[in-house]
C-alpha positions in Angstrom: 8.1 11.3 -15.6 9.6 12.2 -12.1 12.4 10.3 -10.8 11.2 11.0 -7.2 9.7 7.8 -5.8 6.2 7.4 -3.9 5.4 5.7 -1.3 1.6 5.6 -0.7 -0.1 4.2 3.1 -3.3 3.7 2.1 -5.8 2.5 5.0 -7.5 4.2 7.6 -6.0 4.9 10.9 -9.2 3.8 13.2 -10.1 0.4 11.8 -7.4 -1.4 13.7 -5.3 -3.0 11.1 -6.7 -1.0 7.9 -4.3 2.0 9.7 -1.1 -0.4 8.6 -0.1 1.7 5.3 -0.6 5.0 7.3 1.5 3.5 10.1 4.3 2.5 8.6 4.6 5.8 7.1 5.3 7.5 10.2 7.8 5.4 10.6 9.4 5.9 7.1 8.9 9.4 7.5 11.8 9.4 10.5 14.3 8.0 7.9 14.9 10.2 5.2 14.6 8.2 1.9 14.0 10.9 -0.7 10.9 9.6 -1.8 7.6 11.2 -1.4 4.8 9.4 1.3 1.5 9.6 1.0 -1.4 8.9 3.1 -4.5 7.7 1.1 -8.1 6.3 2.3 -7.4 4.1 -1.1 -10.2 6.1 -3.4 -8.5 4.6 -6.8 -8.5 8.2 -8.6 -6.3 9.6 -5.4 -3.9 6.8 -6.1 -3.8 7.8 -9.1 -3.1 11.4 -9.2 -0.5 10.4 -6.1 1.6 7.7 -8.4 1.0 9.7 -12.0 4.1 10.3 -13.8 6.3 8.5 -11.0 9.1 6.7 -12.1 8.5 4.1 -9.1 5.5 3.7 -6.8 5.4 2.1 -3.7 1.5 1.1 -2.1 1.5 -0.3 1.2 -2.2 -1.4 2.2 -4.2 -4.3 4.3 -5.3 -7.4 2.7 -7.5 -10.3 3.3 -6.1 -13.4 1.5 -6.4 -16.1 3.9 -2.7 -16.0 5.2 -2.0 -15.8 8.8 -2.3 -12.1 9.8 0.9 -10.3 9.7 2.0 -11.9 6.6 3.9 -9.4 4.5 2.8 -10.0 0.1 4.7 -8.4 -2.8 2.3 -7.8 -5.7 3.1 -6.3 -9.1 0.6 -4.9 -11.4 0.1 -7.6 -13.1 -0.6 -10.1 -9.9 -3.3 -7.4 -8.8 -4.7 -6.4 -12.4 -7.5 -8.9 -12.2 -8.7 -9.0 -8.8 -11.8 -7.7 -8.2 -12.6 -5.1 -5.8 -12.4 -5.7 -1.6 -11.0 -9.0 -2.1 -7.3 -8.8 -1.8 -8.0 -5.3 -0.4 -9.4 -4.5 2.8 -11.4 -1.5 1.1 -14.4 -1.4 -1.4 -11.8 -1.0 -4.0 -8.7 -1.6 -4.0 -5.0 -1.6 -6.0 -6.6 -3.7 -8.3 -9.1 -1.4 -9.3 -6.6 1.7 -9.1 -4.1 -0.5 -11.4 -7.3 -0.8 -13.9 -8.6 2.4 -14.2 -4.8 4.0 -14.4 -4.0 1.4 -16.9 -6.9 2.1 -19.3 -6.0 6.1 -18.5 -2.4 5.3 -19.4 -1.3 7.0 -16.2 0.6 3.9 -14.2 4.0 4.9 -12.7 7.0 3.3 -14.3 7.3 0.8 -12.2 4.8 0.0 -9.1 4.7 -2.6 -6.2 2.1 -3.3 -4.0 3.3 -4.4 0.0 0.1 -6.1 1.1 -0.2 -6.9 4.9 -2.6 -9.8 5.6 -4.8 -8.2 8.1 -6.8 -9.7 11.4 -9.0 -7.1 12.5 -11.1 -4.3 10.8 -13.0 -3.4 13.1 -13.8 0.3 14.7 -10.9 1.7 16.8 -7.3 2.5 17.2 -4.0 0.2 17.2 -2.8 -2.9 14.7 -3.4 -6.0 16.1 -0.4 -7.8 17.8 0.4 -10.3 14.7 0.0 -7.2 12.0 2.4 -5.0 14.4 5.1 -7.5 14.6 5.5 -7.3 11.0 6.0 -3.2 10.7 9.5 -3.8 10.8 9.6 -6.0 7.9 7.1 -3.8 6.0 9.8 -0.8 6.6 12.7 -3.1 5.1 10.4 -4.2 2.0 10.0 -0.8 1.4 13.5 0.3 1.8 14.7 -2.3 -0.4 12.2 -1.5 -3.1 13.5 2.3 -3.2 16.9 0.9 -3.3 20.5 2.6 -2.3 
């Protein structure tokens, strides 16, 4: 077990608001936390291998739950651990399936946290949409106050 954190931006940076986790890992990357980022498409054994033996992980990803885009979830394992693939996710498979297959490989980090970003638009191309924007200054706090001092 590493003591270095991870944070992981999963999400792809040319379906609009899928490129949220990506995204706010460039803008993490300008402030020196001491943890590791990583940028994932969200493929659950990548995940994996990024948060294995991690004393904290950190995902940040796009999800479809019905709230009003640009609203910022905190998930734990255990909120995620039954949800089926692409529904919370905006990817075929998502946390939930990541937190499963780790789970039964006995390979979860120490401690893990999911910052999902209710998403608007998926479609082909390049830039968030204005809501899911607004809110990548609250996505860098929630992450800076899940890595702590």
């Amino acid at each position: 077990m590493t003591d270095a954190a991870v944070v992981i931006g999963v999400g792809t940076r040319f379906r609009h608001d899928d490129g949220i986790g990506p995204i706010a890992l460039d803008r993490l990357a300008d402030l020196g936390l001491g943890a590791d980022l990583v940028e994932l498409d969200g493929e659950p054994s990548r995940v994996i291998d990024a948060w294995d033996g991690r004393a904290l992980a950190v995902v940040i990803d796009a999800v479809t739950t019905g709230a009003a885009p640009g609203t910022i979830h905190r998930f734990g394992p255990a909120a995620l651990a039954g949800v089926l693939s692409g529904t919370t996710s905006s990817h075929a498979a998502g946390p939930g399936d990541a937190i499963a297959l780790a789970t039964a490989l006995d390979r979860m980090p120490l401690h893990l946290v999911v910052i999902g970003v209710e998403g608007a638009d998926f479609s082909q191309g390049e830039g968030l949409s204005p809501d899911v924007a607004a809110s990548l200054d609250e996505v860098v706090a929630a992450v800076r106050a899940e890595l702590g001092p």
